[in-house]
Structures are given as C-alpha cells and as structure tokens.
C-alpha positions as CSV (number, residue, x, y, z in Angstrom):
1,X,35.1,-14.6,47.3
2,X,37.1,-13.4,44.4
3,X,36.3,-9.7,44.3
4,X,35.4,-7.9,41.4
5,X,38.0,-6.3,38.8
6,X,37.3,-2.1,39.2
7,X,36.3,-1.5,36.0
8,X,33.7,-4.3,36.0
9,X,32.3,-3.0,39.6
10,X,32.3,0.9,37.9
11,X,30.9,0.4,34.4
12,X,29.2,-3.2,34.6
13,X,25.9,-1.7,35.2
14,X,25.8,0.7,32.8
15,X,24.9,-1.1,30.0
16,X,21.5,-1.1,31.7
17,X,21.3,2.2,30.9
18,X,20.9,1.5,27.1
19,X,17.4,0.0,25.4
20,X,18.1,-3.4,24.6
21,X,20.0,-4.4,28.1
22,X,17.0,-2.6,30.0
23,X,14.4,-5.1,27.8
24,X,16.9,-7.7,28.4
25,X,16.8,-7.2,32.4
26,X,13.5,-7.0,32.7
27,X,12.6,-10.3,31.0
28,X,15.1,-12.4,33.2
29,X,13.9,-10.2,36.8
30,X,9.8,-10.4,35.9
31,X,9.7,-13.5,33.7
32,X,12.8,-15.8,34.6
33,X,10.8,-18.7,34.3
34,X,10.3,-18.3,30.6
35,X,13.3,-16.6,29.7
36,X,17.0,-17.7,30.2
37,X,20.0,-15.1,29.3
38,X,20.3,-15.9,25.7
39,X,16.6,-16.0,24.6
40,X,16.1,-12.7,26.8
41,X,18.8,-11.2,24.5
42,X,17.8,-12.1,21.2
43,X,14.4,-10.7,21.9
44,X,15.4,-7.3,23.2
45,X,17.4,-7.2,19.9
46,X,14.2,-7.9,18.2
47,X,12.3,-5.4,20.0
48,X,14.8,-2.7,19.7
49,X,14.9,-3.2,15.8
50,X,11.9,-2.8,15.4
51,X,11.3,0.8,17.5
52,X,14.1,1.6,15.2
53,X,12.4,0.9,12.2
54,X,9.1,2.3,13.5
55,X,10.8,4.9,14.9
56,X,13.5,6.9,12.6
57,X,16.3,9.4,13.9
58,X,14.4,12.8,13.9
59,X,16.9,14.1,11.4
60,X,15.4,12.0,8.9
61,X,12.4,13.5,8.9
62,X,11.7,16.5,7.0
63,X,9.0,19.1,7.7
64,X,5.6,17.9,6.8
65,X,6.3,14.1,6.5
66,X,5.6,11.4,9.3
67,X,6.0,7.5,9.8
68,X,3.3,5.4,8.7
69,X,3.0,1.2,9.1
70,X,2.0,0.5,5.9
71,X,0.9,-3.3,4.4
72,X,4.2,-4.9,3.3
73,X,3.9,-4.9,-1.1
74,X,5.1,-8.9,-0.1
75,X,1.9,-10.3,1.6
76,X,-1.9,-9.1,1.2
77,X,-3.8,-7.1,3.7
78,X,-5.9,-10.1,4.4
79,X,-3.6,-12.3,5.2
80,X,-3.2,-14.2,8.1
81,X,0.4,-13.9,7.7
82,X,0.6,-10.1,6.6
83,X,3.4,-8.5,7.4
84,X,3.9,-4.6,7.9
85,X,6.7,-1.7,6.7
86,X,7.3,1.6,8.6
87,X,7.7,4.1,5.7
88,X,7.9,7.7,5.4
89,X,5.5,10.0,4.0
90,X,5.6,13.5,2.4
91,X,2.4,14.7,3.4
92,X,3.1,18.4,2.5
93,X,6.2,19.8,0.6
94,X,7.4,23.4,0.0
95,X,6.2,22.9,-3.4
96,X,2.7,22.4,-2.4
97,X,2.5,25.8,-0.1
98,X,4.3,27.1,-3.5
99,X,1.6,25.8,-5.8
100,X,-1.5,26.9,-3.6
101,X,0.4,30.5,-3.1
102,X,-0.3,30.7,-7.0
103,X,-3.3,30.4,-7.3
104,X,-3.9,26.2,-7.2
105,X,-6.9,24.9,-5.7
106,X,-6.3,22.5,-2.6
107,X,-7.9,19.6,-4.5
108,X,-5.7,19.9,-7.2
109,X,-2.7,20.0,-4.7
110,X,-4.5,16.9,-2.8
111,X,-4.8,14.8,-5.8
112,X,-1.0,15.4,-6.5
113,X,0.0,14.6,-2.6
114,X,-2.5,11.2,-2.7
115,X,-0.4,10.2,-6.1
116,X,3.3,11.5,-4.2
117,X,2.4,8.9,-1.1
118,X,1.3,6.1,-3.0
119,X,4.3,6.0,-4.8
120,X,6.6,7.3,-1.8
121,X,5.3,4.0,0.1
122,X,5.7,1.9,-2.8
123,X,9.4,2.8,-3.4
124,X,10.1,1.4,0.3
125,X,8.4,-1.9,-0.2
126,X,4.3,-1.2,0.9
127,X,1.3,-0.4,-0.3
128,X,-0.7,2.5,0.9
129,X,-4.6,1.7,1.1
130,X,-7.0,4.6,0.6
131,X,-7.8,3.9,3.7
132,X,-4.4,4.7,5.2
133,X,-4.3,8.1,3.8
134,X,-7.8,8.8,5.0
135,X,-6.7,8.4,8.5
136,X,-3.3,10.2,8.0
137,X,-5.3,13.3,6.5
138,X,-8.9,13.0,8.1
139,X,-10.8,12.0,5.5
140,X,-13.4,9.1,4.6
141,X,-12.0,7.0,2.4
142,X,-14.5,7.3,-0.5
143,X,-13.4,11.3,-0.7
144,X,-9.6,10.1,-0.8
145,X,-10.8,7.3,-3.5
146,X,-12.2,9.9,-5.6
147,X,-8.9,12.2,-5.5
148,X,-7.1,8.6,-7.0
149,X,-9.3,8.3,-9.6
150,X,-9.3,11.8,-10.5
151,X,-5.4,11.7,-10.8
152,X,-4.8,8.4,-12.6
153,X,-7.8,9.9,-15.2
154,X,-5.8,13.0,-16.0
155,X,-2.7,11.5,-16.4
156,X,-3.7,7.7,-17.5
157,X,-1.4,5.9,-15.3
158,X,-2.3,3.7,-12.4
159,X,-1.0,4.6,-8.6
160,X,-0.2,1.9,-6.6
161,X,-2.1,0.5,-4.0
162,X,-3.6,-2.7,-2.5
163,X,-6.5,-2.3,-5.1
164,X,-4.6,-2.4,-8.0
165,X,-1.3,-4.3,-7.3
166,X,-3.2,-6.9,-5.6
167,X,-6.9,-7.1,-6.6
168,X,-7.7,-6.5,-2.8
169,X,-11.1,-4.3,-1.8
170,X,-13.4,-3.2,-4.3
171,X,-11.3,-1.4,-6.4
172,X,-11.7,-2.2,-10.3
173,X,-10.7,0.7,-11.8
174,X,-6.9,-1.4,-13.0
175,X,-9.1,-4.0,-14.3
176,X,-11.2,-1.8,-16.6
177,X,-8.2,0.2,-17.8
178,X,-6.4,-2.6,-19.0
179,X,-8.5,-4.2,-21.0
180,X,-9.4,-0.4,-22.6
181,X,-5.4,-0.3,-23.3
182,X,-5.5,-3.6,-24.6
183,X,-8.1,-4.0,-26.4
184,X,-10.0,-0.9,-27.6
185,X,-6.0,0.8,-27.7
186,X,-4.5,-2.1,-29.1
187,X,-1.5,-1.7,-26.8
188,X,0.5,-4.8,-26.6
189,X,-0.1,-7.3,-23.2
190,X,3.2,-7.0,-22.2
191,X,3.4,-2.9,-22.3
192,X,0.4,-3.1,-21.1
193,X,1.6,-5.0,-18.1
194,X,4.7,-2.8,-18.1
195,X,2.6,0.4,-17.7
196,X,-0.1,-0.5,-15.2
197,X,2.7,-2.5,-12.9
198,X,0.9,-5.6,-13.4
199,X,2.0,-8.7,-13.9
200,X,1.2,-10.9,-17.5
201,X,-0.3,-13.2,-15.8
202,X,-3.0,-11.2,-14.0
203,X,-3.1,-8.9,-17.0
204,X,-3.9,-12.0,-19.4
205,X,-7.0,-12.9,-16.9
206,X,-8.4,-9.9,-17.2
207,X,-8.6,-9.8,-20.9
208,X,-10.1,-13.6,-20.5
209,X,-13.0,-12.3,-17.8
210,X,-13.3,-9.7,-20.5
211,X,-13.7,-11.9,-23.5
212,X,-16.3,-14.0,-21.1
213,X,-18.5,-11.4,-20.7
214,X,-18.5,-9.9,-23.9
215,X,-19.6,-13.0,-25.5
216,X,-22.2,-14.0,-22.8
217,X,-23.6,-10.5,-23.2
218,X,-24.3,-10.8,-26.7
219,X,-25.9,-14.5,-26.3
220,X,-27.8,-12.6,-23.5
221,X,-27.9,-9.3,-22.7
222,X,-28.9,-9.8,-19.0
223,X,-26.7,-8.9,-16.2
224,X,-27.5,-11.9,-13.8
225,X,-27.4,-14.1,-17.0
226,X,-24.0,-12.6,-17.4
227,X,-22.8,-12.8,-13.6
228,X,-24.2,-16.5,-13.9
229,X,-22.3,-18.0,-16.5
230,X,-19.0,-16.2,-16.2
231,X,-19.2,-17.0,-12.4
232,X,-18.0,-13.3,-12.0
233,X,-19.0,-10.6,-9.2
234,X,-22.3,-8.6,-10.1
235,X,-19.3,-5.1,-9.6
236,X,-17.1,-6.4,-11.8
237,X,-19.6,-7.6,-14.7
238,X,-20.9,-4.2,-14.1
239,X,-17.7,-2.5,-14.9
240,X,-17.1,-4.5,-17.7
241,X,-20.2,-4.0,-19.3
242,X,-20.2,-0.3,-18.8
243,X,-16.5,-0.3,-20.1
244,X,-18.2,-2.7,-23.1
245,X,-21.5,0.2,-23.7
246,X,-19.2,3.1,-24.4
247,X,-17.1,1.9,-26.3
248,X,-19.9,0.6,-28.9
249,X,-21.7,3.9,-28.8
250,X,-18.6,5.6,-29.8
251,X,-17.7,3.0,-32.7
C-alpha cells in the first residue's frame, strides 16, 4: 500500500472542519445510497448559500434592523412556485429615538418606519405584506394596514407591497387612487403609472373596470346589478362606487 503524502495525512481532514464539507460528509456517511460525491457536493454548496443569504455577517447589521424572508417582487405569494428573498430591515433608526425625544408621537414614528421597510424590502427585490410587519413588530395586521393607509394619504404616494404591486389580498386602495389621478386629476396614464409603480397595462384595466361600473351604475343604481354585469367583486364595486359618490357630491 502506497502510503499517504504528510501533508495529505495532516491537513486532509480538515476541510471537514468547514460548513459545506461537513454537509458534504454527512450525505455520503447517512445517505450513500442516494448521494454519490459529486451530487453530495453540489448540494452542500446549495445549502451553504443559502444560510449565507439567510444568514448575513453580523457586521452588516446595524442596531435595530434584522433579517426577514420576504416574497420574492418576481413570483406572487400564491404561487405554487413562489420563491423567497432574505432582506434587511430597519426596524428602528437613531432618527426615530431622535424624533420621539422631540416630542413625536409613536404612531407618527410607526407610520414612517411601515413606509421605511416597505420600501427597504422593495429595493432588494421583495415585497413586504402587512402581514410580515405585523409579525416583525407584534401587531395584527389590520392595525399595521391602517398605519399604510394613513401614510400613503398624507403624502399621496403608494408603498409597495403585495397588494398594490400585485393585486394580491384585499387590498384596493392602488386601484381607487389611480383612477382618482386619472380621471377626476386628469393625470396622464403613463405618469400615472410612473407614480403608483404600476404597470400601463394594469393601470389601463383599472380605468376600464372603472368606466364599467360607472355606466352600469347609472343604467342601474343597484350594487348586485352592478357586481352582476361587470362580473366584478361586491369590494371592489364597492370602492369604486364610493370613489364614484364623492366625487359627484363635490362637483
């Protein structure tokens, strides 16, 4: 038997001592019927990118953020084939403790922190559901829904999220907004599209559904007549209408 060169008998083993040969040995000792030395490999590869990803140097953290999965901006949460992102979150900031040391209330700060995330998770490819930030900050999602809404009213922009990027839950708030820019603003489609992060097409159906139920309302103003020939949800009829009944009482 040929022996062993010295260096390989001293330092062969310790590349077991790092993650991905330690996932590598221990598919090929417990499960070396299913996995030869090459699949092993690429699979501890797999698995150690992904604790990296999920899993960022503590350095890169920064006092009051964390690591959250959040749904991949690419697929939809209901998806079969949805796909996840680990991003990172500023949950608190110096500014905040600054803010509330002047006098701010806590929802104010809240509302601002909601809108911060969104957009934090959006910037590193996901979309943060309402949700997600419930859990992160121990709240029902309604209350965390309401601190949304609050913000995009005050400062007339849209935050993104599953609702409104990709018509996903019952969130109809985008829907009602753009057809108010559109319409009762006479914004132009494609700013309008440019300003709510929407795409022409979606924002072009929404003036349609609009259009529908305006004039089925006036043939008959009945909601289930409405829902019934516009083949729309009772919600967003609803909204629509409402949207519809303001803005003729203040012409």
């Amino acid at each position: 038997m040929i022996p062993q060169p010295r260096y390989k008998k001293i330092y062969g083993s310790a590349r077991l001592r790092f993650l991905a040969e330690s996932i590598q040995s221990l598919f090929e000792r417990e499960l070396p019927q299913y996995f030869g030395p090459v699949l092993s490999e690429r699979l501890a590869q797999e698995i150690v990118g992904l604790i990296d990803a999920q899993m960022p140097a503590r350095q890169f953290l920064r006092p009051g953020q964390c690591v959250w999965n959040a749904i991949s901006a690419q697929t939809r949460p209901d998806s079969p084939r949805r796909r996840l992102v680990p991003v990172v979150l500023t949950l608190t900031c110096e500014e905040d403790a600054r803010q509330l040391a002047q006098g701010m209330r806590m929802t104010q700060v809240a509302r601002q922190a909601v809108a911060r995330i969104c957009r934090e998770a959006q910037e590193q490819g996901a979309l943060l559901s309402m949700r997600d930030i419930g859990l992160l900050v121990w709240r029902d999602n309604g209350v965390v829904s309401t601190l949304r809404q609050q913000w995009e009213q005050a400062h007339d922009q849209l935050l993104p999220h599953p609702g409104s990027l990709q018509d996903f839950g019952s969130c109809l708030t985008h829907k009602t907004a753009i057809v108010r820019k559109a319409i009762y603003e006479k914004k132009d489609p494609r700013r309008v599209a440019s300003e709510t992060r929407h795409s022409q097409r979606a924002v072009d159906r929404y003036l349609t559904d609009f259009h529908r139920v305006k004039t089925a309302y006036q043939k008959c103003p009945e909601l289930e007549f409405v829902c019934g020939t516009t083949g729309l949800s009772r919600h967003l009829v609803s909204q629509y209408l409402n949207l519809l009944q303001i803005k003729e009482k203040k012409s």
